[in-house]
N, C-alpha and C positions, 0 to 999 in steps of 0.2 A: 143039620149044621146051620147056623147063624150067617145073617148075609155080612161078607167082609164089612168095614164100614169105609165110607169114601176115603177118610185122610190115608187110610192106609191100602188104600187100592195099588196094585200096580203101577197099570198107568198113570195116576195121578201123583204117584212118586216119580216116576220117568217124566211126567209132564214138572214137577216143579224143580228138579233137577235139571232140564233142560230149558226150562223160563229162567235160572238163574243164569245158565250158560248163555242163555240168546239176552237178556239183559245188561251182562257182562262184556259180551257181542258189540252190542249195539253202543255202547258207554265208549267202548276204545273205538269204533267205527267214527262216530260222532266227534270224539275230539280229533282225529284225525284228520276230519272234513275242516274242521277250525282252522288246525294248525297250517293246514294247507293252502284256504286261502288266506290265511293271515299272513303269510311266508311269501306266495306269490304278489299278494299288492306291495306287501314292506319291499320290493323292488323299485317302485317307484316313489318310495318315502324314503326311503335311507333305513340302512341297520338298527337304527337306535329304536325303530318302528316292530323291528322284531321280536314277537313275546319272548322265543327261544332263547334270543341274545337277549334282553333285556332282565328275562329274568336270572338266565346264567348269571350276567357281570353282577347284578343285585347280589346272587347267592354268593359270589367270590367276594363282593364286598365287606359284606358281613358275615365272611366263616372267621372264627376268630384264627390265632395265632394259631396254636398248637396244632390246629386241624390243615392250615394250609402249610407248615411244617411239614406232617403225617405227610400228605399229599404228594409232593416235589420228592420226600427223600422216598416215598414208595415207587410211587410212579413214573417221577421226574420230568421231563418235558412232555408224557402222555399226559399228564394230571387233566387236562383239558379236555383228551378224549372221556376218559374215566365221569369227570364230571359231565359231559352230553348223555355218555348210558345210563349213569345217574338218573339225571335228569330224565328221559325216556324211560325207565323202568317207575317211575314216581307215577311220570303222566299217565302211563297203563292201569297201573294201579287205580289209581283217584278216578278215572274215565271209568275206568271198570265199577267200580261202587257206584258214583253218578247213574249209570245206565241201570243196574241192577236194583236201585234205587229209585228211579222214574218208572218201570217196570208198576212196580205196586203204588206209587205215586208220582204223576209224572213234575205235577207243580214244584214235589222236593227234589227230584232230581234234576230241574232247571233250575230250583233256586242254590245247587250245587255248583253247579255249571256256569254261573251268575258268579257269585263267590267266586269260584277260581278265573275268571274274568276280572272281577276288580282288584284282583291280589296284582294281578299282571300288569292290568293297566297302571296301579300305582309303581310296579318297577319301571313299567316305559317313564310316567312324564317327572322321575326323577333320574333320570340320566342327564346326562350331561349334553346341553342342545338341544333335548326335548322340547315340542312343540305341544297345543292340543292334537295338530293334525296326525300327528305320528299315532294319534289314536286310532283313526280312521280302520286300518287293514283289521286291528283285532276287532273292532266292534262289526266288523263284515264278516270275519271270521267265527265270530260267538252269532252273530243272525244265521250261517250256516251250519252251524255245529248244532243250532239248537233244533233248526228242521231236520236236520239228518237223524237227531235223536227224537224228535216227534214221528217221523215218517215210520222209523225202522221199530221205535216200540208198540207203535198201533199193531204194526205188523208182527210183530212176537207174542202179543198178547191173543193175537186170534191162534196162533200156530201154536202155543201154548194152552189153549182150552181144547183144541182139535181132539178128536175121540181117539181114543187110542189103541192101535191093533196092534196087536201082538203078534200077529202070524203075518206082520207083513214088514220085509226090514227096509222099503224103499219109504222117504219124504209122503204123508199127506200133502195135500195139494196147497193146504194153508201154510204149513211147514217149507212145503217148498218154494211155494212165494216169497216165503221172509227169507230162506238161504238167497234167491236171486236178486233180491231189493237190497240184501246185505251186500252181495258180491259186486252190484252195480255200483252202490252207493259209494263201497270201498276202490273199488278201481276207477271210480269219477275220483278220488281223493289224492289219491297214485300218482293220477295221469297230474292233477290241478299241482302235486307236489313236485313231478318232476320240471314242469311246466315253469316252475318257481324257478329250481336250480337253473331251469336253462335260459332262463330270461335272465337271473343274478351276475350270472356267467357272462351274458352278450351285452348287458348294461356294465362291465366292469373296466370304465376305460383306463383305471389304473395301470392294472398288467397290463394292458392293450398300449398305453403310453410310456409304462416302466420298460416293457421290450423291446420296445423301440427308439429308448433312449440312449444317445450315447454322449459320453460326459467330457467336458474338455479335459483338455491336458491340465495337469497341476502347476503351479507358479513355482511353489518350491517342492519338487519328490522327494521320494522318501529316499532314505540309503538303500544303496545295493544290500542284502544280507552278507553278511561274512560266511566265510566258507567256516565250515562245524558248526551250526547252530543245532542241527538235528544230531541228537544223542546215538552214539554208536551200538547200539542193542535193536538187533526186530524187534516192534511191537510196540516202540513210544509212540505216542499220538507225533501228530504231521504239526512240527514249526509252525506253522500255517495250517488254520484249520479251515476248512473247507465251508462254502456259505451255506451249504444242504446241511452239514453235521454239528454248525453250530448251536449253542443252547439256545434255546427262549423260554424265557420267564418274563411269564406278565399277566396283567389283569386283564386282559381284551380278548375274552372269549372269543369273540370274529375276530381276524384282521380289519381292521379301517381299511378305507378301500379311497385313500385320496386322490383325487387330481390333481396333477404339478398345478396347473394354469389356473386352478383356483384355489393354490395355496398361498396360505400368508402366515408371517411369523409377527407377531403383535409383539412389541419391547416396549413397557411403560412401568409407573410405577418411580420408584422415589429416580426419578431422570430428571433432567432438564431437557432431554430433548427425545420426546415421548416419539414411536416411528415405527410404519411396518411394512416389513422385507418380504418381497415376492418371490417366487423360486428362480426366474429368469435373472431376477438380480443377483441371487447366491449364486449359481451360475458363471456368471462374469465377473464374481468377484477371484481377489486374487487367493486360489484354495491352494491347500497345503495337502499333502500325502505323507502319511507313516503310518508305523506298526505300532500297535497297543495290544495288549492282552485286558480285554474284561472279566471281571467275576460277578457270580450272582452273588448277596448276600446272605441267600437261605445254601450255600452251597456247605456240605458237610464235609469233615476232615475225610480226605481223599475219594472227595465228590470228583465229578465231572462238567459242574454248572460255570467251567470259566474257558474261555476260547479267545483264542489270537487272530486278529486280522491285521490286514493293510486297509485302512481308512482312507478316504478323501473327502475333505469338508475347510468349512471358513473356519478360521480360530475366533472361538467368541470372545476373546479380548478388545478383538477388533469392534465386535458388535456393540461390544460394552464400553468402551472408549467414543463410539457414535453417541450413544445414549448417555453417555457424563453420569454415573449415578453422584448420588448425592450426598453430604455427609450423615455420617448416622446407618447407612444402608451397610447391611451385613448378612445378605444370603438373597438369592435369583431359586425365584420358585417357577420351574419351568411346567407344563401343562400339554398335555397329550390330548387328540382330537376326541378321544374317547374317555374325559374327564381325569386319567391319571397325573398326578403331579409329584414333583420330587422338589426337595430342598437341598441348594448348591450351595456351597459358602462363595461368599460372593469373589473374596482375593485366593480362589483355587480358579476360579474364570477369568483371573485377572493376571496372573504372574504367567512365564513362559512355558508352560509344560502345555503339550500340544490338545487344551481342549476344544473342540470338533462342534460344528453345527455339519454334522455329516451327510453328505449325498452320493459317496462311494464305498463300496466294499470288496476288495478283492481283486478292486480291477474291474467292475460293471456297477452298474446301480442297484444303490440296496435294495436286497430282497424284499418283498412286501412283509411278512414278517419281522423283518430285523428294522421298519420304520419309514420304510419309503411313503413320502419322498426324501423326508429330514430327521433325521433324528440328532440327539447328544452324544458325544463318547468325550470321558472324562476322564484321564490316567492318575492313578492312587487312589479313587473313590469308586465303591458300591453302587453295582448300577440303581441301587435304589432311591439312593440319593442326588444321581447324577446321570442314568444313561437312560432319558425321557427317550420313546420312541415314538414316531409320525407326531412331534413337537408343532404345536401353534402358538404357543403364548409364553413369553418371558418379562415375569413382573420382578422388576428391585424392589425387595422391601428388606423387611427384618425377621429373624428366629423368632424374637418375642411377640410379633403380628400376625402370623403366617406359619402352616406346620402342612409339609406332602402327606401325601397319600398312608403311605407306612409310617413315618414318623405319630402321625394321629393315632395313629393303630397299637404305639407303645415300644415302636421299633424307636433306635438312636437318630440324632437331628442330622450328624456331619457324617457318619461311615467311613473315615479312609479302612483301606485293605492293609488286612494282618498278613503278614508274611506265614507264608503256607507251604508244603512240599506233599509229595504223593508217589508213591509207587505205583508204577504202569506195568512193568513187567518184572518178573512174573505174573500174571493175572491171581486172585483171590481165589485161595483154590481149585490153582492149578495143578496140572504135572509138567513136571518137563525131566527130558534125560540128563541121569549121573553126569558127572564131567565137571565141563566149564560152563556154568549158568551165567548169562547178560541179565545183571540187574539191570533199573533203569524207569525215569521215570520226570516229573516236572518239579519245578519252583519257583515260586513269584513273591514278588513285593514291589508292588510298581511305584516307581517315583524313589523308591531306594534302591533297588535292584538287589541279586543275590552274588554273594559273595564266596559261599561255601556250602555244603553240601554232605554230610555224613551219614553213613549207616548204618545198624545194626546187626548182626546176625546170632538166632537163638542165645537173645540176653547177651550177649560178649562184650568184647571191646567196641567203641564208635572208631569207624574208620572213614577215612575222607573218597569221598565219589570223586572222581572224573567230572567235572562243568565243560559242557557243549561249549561252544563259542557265545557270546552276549550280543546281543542286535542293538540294545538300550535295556534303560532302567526301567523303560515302560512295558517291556513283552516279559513273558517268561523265560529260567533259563534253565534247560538239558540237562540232564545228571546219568552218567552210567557206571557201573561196577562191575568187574570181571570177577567170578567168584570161580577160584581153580578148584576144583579134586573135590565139587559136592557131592556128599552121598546121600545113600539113597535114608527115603525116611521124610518123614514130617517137620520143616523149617521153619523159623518166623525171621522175618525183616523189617525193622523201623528206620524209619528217614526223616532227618532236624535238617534244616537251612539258619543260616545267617543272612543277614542284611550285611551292604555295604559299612554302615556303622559296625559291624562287629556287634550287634544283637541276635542273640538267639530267638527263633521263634517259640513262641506260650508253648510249654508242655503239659499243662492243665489242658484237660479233656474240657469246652463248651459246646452249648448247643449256637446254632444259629443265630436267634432270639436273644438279645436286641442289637448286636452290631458284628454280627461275624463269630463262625464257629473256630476255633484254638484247639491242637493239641498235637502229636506226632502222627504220622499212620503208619502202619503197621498192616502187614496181609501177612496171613501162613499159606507157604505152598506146600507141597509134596515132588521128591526128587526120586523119582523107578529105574 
């Protein structure tokens, strides 16, 4: 018999099967070391210093339209988690090839490793506020990522030539080295990561100051609710939605993480009297409290992306009347800590409907999320165009000089809200017992309020709902319908609103994209 020949020996199959595994190894090992101290100093630089976030908010930036559609109506307010695992199954990947790639040469796997360093660094120093300094943490992070991947390939390459026995199923001694130089390596990155969280966490005097703020009393409150605002059927959403269950949508993969005491609100731009408001001063101004109902723009016919609160904030009429804008001036493009901006038509911040430089919700200070310290809330317009969150800057200018964040993007410049309705209950595919079924469900049109309410059931006649009680023209309002003697079987129900004016809402089916989705909704249930 003829001697095997090496490539095809055994061992030397197990050995480059497992030099691709320990390369593979070593690549996720190594960027891990990266990400971690680059994580841990971005604590002492600010978010914008973090590759993670930096590159997220870059990739939200530039996912076009239809994708970040896809996104929200799949996942909805996860979209954000969705895109970190993303993100995390990319980086394994890439780190993985990198490593398995330095293995056979290590120069090309650093000059990989290099590459995907400078792709980052150019997300960091285009954010918004970016520094050189904010380089600093990655390029510490890519000097340890890259010994971690020198240390750990030396050592796979020797544990990888090692001779190989067959009759023995414990680690050669070189093999074994590389698994404990992996496992140190790895658990030095763990420790360096969690090390980050918890420094992140202790350096966060936001929450530490948002919890322990408490907000004065309002100059003018809001009204008592009227008794029947909430819809006679279990299972409508709560008149008031709760500050944990409200939506968010936004571009700020992290939350900002501002401090009151060194926040300021910049108002310049076509004024005459250019000036900027510190939080202690919004504060002591004389703020106002009411109900609003907000909606998302991407929200879809009988979405979920619009919620009711009780507000507390200065009316920015007020701010705008300091600032005298000037003639010619026709839209306030206001700016988010974290580079977002929106375009406001300037006489919707100008006339009496209660638009908000807000610093309460619910009765405590806004959630970090929802924009603490300060944010916009803007009744009959799209938060896209108007409900700026953790807001710093409000420039007067014009449409024709100036274009927000989405509007650029191919969305519409002014957004007011289409008058909308939705079916809550029954659920979409549900059951519920023969009998009497509680329909029931919302509708809004803020700044005209709703008028009426009808239903459908399997094709039939439209019959008129039941309307809750009205709080105002700015919240949403209650609809219910008693349906006697359902039988059992497979149902459908559609629900139309009217506006005060006596306009019916669009029964043309749109998408989102570019100024608010239109059409009836409709759910089938099943009645047992």
């Amino acid at each position: 018999m003829g001697k095997r020949s090496k490539s095809t020996a055994p061992g030397h199959a197990v050995n480059g099967r497992r030099g691709i595994l320990a390369g593979a190894a070593t690549g996720v090992i190594a960027a891990g070391v990266l990400f971690a101290v680059a994580e841990l100093l971005s604590a002492f630089f600010g978010s914008v210093s973090s590759p993670l976030t930096s590159v997220g908010s870059t990739f939200i930036d530039f996912t076009p339209a239809w994708m970040k559609n896809f996104a929200i109506a799949t996942f909805g307010t996860n979209d954000k988690t969705v895109l970190l695992l993303s993100m995390a199954v990319a980086a394994v990947v890439l780190s993985a090839v990198a490593g398995v790639v330095a293995r056979k040469r290590f120069a090309a796997g650093a000059s990989l490793v290099g590459a995907f360093a400078v792709v980052m660094a150019a997300c960091i120093v285009t954010r918004s506020g970016a520094t050189v300094l904010d380089l600093v943490p990655l390029l510490a992070g890519t000097v340890a990522g890259l010994w971690a991947l020198r240390y750990l390939t030396r050592a796979g390459r020797t544990a990888a030539t090692a001779p190989f026995d067959a009759g023995n199923s414990a680690p050669l001694p070189s093999r074994r080295a590389f698994l404990v130089r992996s496992a140190l390596v790895a658990g030095a990155a763990v420790v360096v990561g969690v090390g980050a969280n918890v420094l992140s966490t202790a350096r966060n005097t936001a929450r530490q100051v948002r919890d322990a703020l408490r907000l004065p009393a309002p100059k003018v409150k809001a009204r008592d609710l009227p008794s029947g605002v909430q819809a006679a059927v279990n299972g409508v959403t709560p008149f008031v939605t709760p500050n944990a269950d409200f939506y968010r949508i936004d571009t700020a993969l992290v939350v900002p993480e501002l401090d009151p005491s060194q926040w300021q609100l910049r108002v310049h731009g076509m004024v005459d009297n250019e000036f900027t408001l510190s939080f202690d001063e919004l504060l002591a101004a004389d703020l106002v409290e009411t109900y609003v109902t907000l909606t998302c723009v991407s929200n879809v016919v009988g979405g979920n992306l619009a919620g009711n609160a009780k507000w507390l904030g200065y009316p920015l009429r007020e701010v705008l009347a300091r600032a005298k804008p000037k003639a010619g001036a026709d839209m306030v493009l206001s700016t988010s800590s974290d580079g977002f901006s929106a375009s406001t038509p300037l006489p919707v911040l100008q006339d009496n409907r209660d638009a908000l430089l807000a610093v309460g919700m619910n009765g405590e200070p806004l959630p970090l999320e929802h924009g603490f310290p300060v944010r916009m809330v803007v009744p009959g317009l799209y938060g896209f165009v108007s409900a700026t969150k953790w807001v710093v800057d409000l420039e007067v200018t014009t449409f024709a000089e100036k274009a927000g964040y989405w509007t650029s993007r191919g969305w519409s410049s002014h957004g007011p809200i289409k008058t909308a309705s939705r079916v809550e209950v029954p659920r979409a595919l549900g059951r519920v017992p023969a009998g009497k079924v509680g329909i029931g469900g919302s509708a809004w049109a803020q700044q005209r309020g709703i008028s009426k309410v009808e239903i459908q059931l399997d094709n039939g006649a439209w019959q008129p709902a039941t309307l809750a009680a009205e709080a105002s023209v700015d919240t949403w309002r209650q609809w219910s319908y008693l349906w006697e003697g359902a039988t059992a079987g497979s149902h459908n129900v559609r629900v139309r609103a009217y506006d005060t004016d006596g306009t019916l809402q669009i029964e043309k089916q749109a998408p989102p994209e570019p100024d608010g989705s239109s059409g009836w909704h409709s759910i089938t249930f099943t009645v047992v």
